[in-house]
C-alpha positions in Angstrom: 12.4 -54.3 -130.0 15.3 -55.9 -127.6 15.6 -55.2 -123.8 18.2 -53.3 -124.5 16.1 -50.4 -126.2 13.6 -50.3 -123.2 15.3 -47.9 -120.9 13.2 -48.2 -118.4 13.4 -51.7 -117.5 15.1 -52.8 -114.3 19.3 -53.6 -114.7 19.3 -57.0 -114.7 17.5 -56.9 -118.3 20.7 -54.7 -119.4 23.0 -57.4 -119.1 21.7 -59.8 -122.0 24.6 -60.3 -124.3 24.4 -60.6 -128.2 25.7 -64.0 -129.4 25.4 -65.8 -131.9 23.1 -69.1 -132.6 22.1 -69.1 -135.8 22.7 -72.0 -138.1 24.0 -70.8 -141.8 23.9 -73.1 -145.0 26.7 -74.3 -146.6 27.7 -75.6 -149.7 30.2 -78.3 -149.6 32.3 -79.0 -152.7 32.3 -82.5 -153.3 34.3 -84.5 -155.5 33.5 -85.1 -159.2 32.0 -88.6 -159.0 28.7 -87.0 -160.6 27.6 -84.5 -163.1 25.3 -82.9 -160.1 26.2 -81.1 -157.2 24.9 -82.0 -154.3 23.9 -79.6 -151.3 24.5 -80.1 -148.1 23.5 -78.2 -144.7 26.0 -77.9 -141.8 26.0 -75.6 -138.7 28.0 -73.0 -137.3 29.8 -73.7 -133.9 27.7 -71.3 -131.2 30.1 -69.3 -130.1 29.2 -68.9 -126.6 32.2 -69.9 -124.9 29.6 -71.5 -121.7 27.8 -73.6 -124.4 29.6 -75.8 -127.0 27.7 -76.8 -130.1 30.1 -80.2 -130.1 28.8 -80.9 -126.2 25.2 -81.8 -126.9 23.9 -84.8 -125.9 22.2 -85.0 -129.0 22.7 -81.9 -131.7 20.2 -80.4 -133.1 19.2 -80.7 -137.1 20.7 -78.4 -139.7 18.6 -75.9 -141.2 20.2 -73.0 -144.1 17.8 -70.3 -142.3 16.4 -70.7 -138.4 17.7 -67.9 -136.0 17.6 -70.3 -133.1 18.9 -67.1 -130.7 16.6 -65.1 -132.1 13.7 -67.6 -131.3 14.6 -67.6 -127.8 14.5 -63.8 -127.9 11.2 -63.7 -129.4 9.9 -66.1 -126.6 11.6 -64.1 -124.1 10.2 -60.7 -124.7 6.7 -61.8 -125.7 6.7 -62.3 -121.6 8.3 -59.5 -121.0 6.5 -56.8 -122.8 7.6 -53.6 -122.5 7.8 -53.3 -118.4 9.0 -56.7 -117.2 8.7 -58.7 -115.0 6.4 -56.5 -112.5 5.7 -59.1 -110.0 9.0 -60.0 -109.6 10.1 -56.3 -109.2 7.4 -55.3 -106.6 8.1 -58.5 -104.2 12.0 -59.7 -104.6 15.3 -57.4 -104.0 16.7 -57.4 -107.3 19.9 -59.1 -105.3 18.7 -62.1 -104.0 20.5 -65.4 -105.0 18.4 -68.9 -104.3 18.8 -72.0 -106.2 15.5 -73.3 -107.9 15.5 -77.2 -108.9 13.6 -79.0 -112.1 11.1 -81.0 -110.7 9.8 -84.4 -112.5 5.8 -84.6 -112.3 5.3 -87.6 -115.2 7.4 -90.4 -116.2 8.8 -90.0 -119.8 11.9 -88.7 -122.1 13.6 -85.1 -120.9 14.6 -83.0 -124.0 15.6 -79.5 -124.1 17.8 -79.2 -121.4 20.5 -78.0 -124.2 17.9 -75.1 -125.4 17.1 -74.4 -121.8 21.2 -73.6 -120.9 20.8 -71.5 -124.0 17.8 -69.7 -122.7 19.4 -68.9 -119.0 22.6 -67.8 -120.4 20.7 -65.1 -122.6 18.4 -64.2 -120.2 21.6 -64.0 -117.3 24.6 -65.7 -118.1 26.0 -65.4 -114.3 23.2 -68.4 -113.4 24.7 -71.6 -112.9 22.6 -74.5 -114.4 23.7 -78.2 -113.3 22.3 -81.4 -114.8 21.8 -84.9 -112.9 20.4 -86.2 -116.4 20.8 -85.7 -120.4 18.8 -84.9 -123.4 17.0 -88.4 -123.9 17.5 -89.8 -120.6 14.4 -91.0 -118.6 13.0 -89.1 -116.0 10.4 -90.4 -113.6 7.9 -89.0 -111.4 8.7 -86.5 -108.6 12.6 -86.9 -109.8 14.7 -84.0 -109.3 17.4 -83.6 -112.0 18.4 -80.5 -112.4 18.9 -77.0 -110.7 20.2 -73.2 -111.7 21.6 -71.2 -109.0 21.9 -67.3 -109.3 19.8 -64.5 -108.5 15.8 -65.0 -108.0 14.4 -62.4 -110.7 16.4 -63.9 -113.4 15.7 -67.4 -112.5 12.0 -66.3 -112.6 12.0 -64.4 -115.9 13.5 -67.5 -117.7 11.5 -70.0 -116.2 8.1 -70.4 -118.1 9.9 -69.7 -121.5 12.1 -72.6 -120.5 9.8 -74.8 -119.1 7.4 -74.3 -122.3 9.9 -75.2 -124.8 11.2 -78.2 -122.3 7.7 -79.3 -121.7 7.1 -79.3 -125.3 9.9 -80.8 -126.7 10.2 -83.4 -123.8 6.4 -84.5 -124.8 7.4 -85.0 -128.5 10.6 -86.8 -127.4 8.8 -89.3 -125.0 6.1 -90.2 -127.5 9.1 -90.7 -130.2 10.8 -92.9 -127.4 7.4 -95.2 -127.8 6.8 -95.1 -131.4 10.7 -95.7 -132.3 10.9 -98.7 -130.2 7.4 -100.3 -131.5 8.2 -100.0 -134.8 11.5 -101.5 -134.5 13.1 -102.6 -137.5 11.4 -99.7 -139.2 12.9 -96.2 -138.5 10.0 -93.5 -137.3 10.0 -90.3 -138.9 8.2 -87.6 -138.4 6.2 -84.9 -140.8 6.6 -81.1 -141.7 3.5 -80.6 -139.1 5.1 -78.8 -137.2 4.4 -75.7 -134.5 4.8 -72.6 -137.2 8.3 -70.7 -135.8 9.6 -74.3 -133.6 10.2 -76.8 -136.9 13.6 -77.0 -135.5 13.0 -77.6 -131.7 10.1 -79.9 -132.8 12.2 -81.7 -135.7 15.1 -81.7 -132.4 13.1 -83.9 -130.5 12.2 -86.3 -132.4 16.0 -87.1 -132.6 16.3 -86.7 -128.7 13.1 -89.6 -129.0 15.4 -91.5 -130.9 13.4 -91.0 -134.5 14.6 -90.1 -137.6 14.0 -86.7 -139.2 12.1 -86.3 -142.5 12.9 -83.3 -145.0 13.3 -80.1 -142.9 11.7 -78.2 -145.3 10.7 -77.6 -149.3 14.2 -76.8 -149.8 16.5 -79.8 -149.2 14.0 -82.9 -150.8 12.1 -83.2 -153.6 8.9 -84.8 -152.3 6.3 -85.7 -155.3 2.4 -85.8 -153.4 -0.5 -86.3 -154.3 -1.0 -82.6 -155.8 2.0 -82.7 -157.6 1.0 -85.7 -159.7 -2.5 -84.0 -160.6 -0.7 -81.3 -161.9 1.7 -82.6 -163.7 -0.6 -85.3 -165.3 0.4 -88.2 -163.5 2.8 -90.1 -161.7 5.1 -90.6 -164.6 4.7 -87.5 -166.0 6.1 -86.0 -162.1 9.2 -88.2 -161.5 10.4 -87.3 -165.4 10.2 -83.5 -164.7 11.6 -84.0 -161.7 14.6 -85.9 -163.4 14.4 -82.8 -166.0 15.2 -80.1 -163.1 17.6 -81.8 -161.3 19.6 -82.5 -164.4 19.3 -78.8 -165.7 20.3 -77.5 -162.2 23.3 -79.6 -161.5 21.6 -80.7 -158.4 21.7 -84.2 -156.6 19.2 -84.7 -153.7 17.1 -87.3 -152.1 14.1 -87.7 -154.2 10.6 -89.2 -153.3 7.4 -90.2 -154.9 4.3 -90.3 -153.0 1.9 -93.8 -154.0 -1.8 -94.4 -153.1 -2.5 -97.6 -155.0 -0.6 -100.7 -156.0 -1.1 -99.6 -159.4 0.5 -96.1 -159.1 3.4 -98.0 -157.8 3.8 -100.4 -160.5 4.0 -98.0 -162.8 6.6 -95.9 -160.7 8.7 -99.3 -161.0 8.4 -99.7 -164.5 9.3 -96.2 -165.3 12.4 -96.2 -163.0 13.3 -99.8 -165.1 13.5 -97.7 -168.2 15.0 -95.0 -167.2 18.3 -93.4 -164.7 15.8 -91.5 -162.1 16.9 -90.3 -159.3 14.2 -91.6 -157.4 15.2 -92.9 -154.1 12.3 -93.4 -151.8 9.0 -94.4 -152.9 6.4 -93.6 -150.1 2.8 -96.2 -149.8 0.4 -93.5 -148.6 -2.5 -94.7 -146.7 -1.8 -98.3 -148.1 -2.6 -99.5 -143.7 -6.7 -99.8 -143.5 -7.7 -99.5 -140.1 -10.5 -102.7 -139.0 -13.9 -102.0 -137.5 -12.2 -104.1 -134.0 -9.1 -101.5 -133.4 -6.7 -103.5 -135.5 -5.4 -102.9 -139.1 -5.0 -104.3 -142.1 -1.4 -104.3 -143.5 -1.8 -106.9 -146.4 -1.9 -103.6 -149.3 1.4 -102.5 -147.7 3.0 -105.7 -147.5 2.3 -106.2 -151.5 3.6 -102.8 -152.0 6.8 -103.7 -150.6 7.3 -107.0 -151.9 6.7 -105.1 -155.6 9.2 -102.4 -154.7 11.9 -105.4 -153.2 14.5 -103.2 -151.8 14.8 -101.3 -155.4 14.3 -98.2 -153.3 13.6 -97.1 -149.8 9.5 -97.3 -148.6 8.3 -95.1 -146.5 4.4 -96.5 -145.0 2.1 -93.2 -144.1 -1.3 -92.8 -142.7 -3.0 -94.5 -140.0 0.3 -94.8 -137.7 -1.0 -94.7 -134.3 1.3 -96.2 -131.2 -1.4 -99.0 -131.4 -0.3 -99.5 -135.2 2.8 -98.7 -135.4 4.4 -102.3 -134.7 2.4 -103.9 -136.8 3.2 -101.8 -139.7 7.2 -101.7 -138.9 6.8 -106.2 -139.4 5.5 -105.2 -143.3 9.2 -104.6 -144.4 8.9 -100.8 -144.9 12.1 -98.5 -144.6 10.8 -96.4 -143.3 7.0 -94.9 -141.0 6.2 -91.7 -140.7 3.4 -90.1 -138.5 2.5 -86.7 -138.5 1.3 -87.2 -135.0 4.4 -87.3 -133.0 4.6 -83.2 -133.3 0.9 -82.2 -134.4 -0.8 -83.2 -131.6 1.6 -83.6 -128.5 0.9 -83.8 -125.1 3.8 -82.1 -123.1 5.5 -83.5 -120.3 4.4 -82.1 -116.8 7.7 -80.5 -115.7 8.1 -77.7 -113.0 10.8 -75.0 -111.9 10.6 -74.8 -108.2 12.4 -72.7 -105.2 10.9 -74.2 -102.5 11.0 -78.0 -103.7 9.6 -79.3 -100.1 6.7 -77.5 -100.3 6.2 -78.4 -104.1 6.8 -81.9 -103.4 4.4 -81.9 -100.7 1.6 -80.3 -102.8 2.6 -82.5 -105.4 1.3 -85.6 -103.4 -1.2 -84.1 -102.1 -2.2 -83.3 -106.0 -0.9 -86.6 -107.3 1.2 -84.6 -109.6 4.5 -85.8 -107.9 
C-alpha cells in the first residue's frame, strides 16, 4: 500500500514523488584474457536530480537486487499506518515552517547522513537539509551538525525513520572506526550477520567505519564452510567441485575455503600445489584461543600463516573482540573478520530537535549532552 492509495491522509502525504533508487546488476564484458567470465555488480546513478549517486561521501556497496527506495518506503509507512501521523495533525497547522537541528549525544563516527537526504526528500522534497559534517567524520558530544528547514509535520514524520537508520548505521560505523584502526595492517571485515532487510545499510557502514566489505551475499563468492566440506566429503573433495562448476559455467570469482586445523590447511596447500584452483583466500577459522586472564593465544594462527606464506589471502575468524583484534592483525593475516561489528551493535545516541536550547538544557541536566 503507498500513501498515495490512502485517500484520506492529510496533503502533505500526496506529494511523495516516485524515483528511482534501486541498484540493478550488471554484467560487464571483459576482455578475453580468460576462458571464464567474470561478473561484476555496478549501480545505477539515482536519478533524483537533489541527490547525486557520484556526491557521497562514501558510496554505498553494489548489490544485483536491494530496492534501497523501496526500503525507505517500507520504513516510512510501517510509522505511518494507514492514518498518519495523528499527533502531528491534531496539534501543528499543516503550514508551519521551523528548522529542527541534529543534535550529538555520544562521541563516535556519523553515518547515514546520505540515506537520511534520501529519506527527507521522499518523505517532502521541499525540506532543505544542510550538513556541518560528512559520512565518517567524528562527531562529539552535544555537537550540533546538521539541520533541515521546511514545514514541522514533514520534519516530524521523517524524523524517527531517519534517526533509526542514522543511529544504527552510525553505531556500526563508530565500532568499525575502532576495530579498523586496531587491527591495522590487517583490513577488518565484516560478516553476512546482518539486520534481515538492512544488509546494505549495515554492509554501508562498515565502509563509512573505514572496514572492508565481505561477500554481499551467496551470489557474488564462493565461500567453502565448514558444512560444505561435510558434505562434500572433505576439504579436497569441496575446492575440486568447486573448480568443476566454475569451469563448467564460464564463471571467474573470488573463491574461499574455510580451515579449522593446521592440518586441513596443509592439505588445502598441497592440493592447490597440484592443481590450477581458483582458490584465492584461505580463511583460519577459530585458529585465535582466548586465555583464562582476558588475553589470547595467536601462536595456531601465526603457524597457519607462515604455512600459507602469501600463496593466498588469510582471512583470521572467531574470537575477534576490540580487545583482540590488534593482537590478531600483528599474526600476518590478510585479512579479520568479526561478525560482531553488525550483529550486536550498540547505536549512537543521536537526536532531531526543534527547540535545541531546551534539548541542550535537558541534555545536561540528563548527562546525555
Amino acid at each position: 500500500m503507498s500513501y498515495t492509495s490512502l485517500g484520506y491522509l492529510p496533503q502533505y502525504y500526496l506529494h511523495i514523488r516516485e524515483r528511482t533508487l534501486s541498484f540493478s546488476l550488471k554484467l560487464q564484458q571483459q576482455s578475453k584474457v580468460s576462458c571464464r567470465r567474470a561478473v561484476k555488480m555496478s549501480a545505477t546513478e539515482l536519478t533524483n536530480s537533489k541527490i547525486s549517486y557520484e556526491s557521497y561521501a562514501i558510496k554505498p556497496p553494489m548489490h544485483p537486487t536491494y530496492d534501497l527506495k523501496g526500503i525507505i518506503k517500507l520504513a516510512l509507512a510501517e510509522d505511518a499506518g494507514d492514518r498518519g501521523d495523528i499527533t502531528c495533525m491534531a496539534t501543528i497547522p499543516s503550514d508551519m515552517e521551523v528548522e529542527a537541528y541534529f543534535l550529538a549525544k555520544e562521541d563516535g563516527i556519523i553515518a547515514g547522513i546520505s540515506l537520511a537526504e534520501m529519506i527527507f526528500h521522499e518523505v517532502d522534497p521541499s525540506l532543505k537539509v544542510e550538513w556541518s559534517k560528512k559520512d565518517g567524520d567524528f562527531i562529539h558530544k552535544g555537537l550540533q551538525f546538521g539541520k533541515v528547514h521546511g514545514r514541522a509535520h514533514n520534519i516530524i514524520v521523517a524524523e524517527r525513520v531517519v534517526l533509526n537508520f542514522m543511529q544504527r548505521m552510525s553505531g556500526i560505523a563508530t565500532l568499525t572506526k575502532a576495530m579498523a584502526d586496531a587491527a591495522h595492517p590487517a583490513y577488518i571485515l565484516e560478516t553476512r550477520k546482518t539486520a534481515p532487510g538492512l544488509r546494505l545499510l549495515d554492509k554501508w557502514a562498515v565502509l563509512i567505519g573505514g572496514g572492508r566489505n565481505h561477500r554481499m551475499g551467496l551470489f557474488d563468492m564462493v565461500m567453502i564452510k565448514d558444512n560444505h566440506i561435510s558434505t562434500a566429503g572433505g576439504v579436497t573433495n569441496a575446492i575440486r567441485a568447486v573448480d568443476l562448476y566454475l569451469e563448467q559455467k564460464n564463471l571467474q570469482m573470488e573463491v574461499e575455503v574455510e580451515t579449522r586445523t593446521l592440518e586441513e590447511v596443509k592439505e588445502v596447500l598441497h592440493h592447490a600445489s597440484q592443481t590450477n584452483t581458483s582458490l584465492t583466500r584461505i580463511m583460519l577459522d577459530n585458529m585465535v584461543l582466548p586465555l583464562p586472564n582476558g588475553d589470547v593465544d595467536t601462536s595456531m594462527l601465526i603457524e597457519a600463516v607462515q604455512l600459507v606464506n602469501g600463496r593466498f589471502e588469510t582471512e583470521a575468524s572467531g574470537n575477534v573482540t576490540l580487545d583482540t583484534v590488534h593482537k590478531i592483525g600483528q599474526s600476518g593475516v590478510t585479512y579479520i573478520s568479526s561478525g560482531s561489528l553488525t550483529h550486536s551493535v550498540k547505536a549512537l545516541d543521536i537526536s532531531l530537535k526543534i527547540d535545541t536550547e531546551l534539548a541542550l538544557k535537558v541534555g545536561r541536566r540528563t548527562g546525555r549532552a
